[in-house]
C-alpha positions as a LaTeX table, in Angstrom:
\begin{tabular}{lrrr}
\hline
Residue & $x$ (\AA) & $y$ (\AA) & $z$ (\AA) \\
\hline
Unk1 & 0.00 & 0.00 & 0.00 \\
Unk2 & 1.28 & 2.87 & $-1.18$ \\
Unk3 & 1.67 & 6.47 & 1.36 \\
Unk4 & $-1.79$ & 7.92 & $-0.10$ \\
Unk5 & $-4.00$ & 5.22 & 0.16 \\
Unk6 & $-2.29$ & 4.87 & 3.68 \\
Unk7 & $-3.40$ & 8.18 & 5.04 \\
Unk8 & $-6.47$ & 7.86 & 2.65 \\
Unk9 & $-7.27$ & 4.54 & 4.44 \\
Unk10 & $-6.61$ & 5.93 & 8.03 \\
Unk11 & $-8.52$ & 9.22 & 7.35 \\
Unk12 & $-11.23$ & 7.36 & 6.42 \\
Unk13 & $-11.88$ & 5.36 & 9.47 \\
Unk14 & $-10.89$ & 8.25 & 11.78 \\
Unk15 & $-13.79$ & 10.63 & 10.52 \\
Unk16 & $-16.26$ & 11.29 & 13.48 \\
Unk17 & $-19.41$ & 10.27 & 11.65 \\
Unk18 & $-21.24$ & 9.85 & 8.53 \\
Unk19 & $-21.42$ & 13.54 & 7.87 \\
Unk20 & $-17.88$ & 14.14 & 7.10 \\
Unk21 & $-16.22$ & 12.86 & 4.01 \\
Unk22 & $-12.50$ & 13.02 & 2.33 \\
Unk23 & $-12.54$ & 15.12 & $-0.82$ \\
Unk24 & $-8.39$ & 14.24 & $-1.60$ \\
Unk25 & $-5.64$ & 13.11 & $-0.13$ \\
Unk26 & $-2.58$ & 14.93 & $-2.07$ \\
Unk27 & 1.05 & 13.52 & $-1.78$ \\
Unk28 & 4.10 & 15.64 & $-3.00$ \\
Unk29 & 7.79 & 16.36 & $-2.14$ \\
Unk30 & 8.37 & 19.74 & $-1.00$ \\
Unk31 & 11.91 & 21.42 & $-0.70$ \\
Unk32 & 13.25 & 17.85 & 0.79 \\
Unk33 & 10.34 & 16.93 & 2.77 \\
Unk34 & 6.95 & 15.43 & 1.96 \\
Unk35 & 3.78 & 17.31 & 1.96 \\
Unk36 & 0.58 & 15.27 & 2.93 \\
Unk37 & $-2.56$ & 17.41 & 2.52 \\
Unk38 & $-5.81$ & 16.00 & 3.42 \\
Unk39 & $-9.17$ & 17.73 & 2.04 \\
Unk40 & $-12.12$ & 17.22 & 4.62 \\
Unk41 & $-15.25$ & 18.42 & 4.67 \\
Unk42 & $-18.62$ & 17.95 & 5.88 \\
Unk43 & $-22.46$ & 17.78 & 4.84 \\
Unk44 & $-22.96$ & 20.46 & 8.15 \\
Unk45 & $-19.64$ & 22.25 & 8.18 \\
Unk46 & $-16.78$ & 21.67 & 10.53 \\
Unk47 & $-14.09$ & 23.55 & 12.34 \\
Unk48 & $-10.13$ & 23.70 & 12.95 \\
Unk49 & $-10.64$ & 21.41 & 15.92 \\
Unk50 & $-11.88$ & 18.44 & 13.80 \\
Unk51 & $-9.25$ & 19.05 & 11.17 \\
Unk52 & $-6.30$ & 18.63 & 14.57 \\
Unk53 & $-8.48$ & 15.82 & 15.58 \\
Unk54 & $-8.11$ & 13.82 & 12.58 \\
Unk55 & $-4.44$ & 15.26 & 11.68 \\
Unk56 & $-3.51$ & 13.34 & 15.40 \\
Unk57 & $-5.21$ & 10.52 & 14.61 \\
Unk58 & $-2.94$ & 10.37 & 11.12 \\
Unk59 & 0.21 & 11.62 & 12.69 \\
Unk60 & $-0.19$ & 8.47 & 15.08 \\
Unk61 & $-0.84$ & 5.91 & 13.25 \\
Unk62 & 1.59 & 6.71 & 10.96 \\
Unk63 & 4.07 & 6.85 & 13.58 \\
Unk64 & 2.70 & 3.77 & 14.73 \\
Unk65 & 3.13 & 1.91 & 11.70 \\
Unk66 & 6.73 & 3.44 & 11.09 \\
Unk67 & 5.13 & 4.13 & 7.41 \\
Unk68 & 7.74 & 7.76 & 7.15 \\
Unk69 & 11.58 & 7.84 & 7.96 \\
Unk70 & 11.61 & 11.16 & 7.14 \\
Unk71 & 10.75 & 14.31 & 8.06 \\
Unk72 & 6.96 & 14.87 & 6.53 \\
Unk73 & 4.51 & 17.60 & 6.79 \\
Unk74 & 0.87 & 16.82 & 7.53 \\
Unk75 & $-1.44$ & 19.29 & 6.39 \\
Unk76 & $-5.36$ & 18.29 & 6.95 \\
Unk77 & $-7.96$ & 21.87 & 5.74 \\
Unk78 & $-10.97$ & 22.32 & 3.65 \\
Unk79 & $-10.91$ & 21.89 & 0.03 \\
Unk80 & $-11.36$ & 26.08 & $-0.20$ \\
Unk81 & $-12.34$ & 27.87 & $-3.09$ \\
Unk82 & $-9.25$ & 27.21 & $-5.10$ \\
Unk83 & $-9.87$ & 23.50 & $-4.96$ \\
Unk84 & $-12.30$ & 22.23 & $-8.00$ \\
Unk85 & $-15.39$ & 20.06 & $-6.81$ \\
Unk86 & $-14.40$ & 16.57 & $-7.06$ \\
Unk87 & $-17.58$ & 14.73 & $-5.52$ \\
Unk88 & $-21.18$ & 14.11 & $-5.90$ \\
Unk89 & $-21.38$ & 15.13 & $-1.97$ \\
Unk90 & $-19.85$ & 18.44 & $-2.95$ \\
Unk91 & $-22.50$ & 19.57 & $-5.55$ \\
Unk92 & $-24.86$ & 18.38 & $-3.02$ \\
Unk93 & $-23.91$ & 21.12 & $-0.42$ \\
Unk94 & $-23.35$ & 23.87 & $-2.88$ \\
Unk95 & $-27.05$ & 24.02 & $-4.48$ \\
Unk96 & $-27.97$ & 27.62 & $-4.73$ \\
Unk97 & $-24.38$ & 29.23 & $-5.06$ \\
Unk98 & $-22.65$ & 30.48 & $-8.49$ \\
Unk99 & $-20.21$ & 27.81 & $-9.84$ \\
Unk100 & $-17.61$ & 28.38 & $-12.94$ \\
Unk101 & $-18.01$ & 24.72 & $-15.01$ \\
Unk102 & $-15.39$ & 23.86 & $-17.42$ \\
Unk103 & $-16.78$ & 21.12 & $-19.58$ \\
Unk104 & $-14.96$ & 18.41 & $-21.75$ \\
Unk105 & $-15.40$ & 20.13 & $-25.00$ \\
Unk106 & $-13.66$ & 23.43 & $-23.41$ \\
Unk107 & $-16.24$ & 25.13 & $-23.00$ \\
Unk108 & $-17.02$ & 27.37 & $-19.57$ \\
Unk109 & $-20.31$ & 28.08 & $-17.95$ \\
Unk110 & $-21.00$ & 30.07 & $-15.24$ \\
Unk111 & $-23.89$ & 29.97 & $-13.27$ \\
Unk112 & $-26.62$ & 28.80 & $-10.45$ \\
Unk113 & $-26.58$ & 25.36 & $-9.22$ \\
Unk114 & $-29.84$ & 24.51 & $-8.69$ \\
Unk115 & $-30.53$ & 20.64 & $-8.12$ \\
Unk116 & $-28.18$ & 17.56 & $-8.27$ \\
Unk117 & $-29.46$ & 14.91 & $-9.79$ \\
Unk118 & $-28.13$ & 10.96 & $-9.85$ \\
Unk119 & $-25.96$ & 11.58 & $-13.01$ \\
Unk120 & $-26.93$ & 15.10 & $-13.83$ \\
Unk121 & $-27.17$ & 18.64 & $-12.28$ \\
Unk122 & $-29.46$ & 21.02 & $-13.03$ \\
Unk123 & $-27.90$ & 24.78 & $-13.86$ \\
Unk124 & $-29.49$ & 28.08 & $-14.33$ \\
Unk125 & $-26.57$ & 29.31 & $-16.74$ \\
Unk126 & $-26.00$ & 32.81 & $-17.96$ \\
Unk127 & $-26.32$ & 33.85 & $-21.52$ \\
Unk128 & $-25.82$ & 37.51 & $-22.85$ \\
Unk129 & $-28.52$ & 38.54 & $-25.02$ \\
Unk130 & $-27.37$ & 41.72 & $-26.45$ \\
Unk131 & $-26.53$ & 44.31 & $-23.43$ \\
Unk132 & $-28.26$ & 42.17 & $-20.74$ \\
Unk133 & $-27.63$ & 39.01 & $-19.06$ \\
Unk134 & $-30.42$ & 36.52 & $-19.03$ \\
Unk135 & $-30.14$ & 32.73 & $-18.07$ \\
Unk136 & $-31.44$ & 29.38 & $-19.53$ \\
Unk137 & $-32.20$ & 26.42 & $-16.65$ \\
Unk138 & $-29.80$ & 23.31 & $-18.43$ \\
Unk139 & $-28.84$ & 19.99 & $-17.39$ \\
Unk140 & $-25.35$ & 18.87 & $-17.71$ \\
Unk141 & $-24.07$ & 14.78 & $-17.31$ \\
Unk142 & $-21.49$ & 14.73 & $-14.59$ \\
Unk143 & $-19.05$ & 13.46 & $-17.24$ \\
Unk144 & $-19.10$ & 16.09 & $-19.28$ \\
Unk145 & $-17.72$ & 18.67 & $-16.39$ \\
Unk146 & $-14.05$ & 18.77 & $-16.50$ \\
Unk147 & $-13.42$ & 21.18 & $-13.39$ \\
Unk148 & $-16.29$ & 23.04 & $-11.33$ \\
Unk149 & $-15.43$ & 26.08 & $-8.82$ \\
Unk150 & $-17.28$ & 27.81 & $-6.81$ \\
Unk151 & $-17.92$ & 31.75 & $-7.65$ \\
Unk152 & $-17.20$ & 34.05 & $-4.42$ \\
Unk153 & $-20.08$ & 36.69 & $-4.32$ \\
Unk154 & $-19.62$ & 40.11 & $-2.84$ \\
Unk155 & $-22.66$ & 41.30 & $-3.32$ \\
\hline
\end{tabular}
């Protein structure tokens, strides 16, 4: 077993319950160290305590199971904004907020999100018609979105 589907595998059966969830578990070297960073997040939203709760729980098993000789850093956060939705569970808690969808063909949307369906989500996308913006309610297959963000509003 390889280091990420170590930490992936521990992560997993440290979460507190149901409600939280691993987005990604990225592995990379890091001016002579290794960088673990573990996404978590949660259907009802979380805070930094459960990401130190579940970064001890990593730290010691790894330790237990003497998986690192050297030095590592363990990072465990949110996804944030700068992180692309990678799961079903994701859309799931971001219906009603503006997303940025690139699809397979190249092609970018931006819009509502406003249902998620078993292999589809429904999306009130923006079209320009002449000087104003109007919008058209679409449905797009899951695997025909290559990356979806979610828009920051400062309205």
């Amino acid at each position: 077993m390889d280091l990420k589907d170590f930490v992936e595998k521990v992560a997993l059966s440290s979460l507190k319950d149901e409600s939280y969830f691993i987005v990604d578990v990225i592995v990379k070297g890091v001016s002579g160290k290794t960088k673990i960073l573990v996404l978590l997040d949660s259907d009802s939203g979380f805070n930094i305590d459960d990401c130190a709760d579940l970064s001890r729980a990593i730290s010691n098993e790894m330790e237990t199971e003497a998986i690192m000789d050297d030095p590592y850093i363990l990072e465990v956060s949110s996804p944030g904004l700068d992180h692309p939705l990678k799961l079903k569970r994701q859309y799931q808690k971001n219906v009603g907020r503006e997303l940025k969808l690139v699809l397979t063909d190249s092609s970018i949307v931006k819009g509502k999100l406003i249902e998620v369906c078993e292999n589809t989500i429904k999306f009130e996308k923006e079209v320009k018609e002449k000087k104003k913006i109007g919008s058209e309610l679409v449905e797009i297959n899951f695997d025909t979105i290559e990356k979806a963000n979610v828009l920051v509003s400062f309205k």
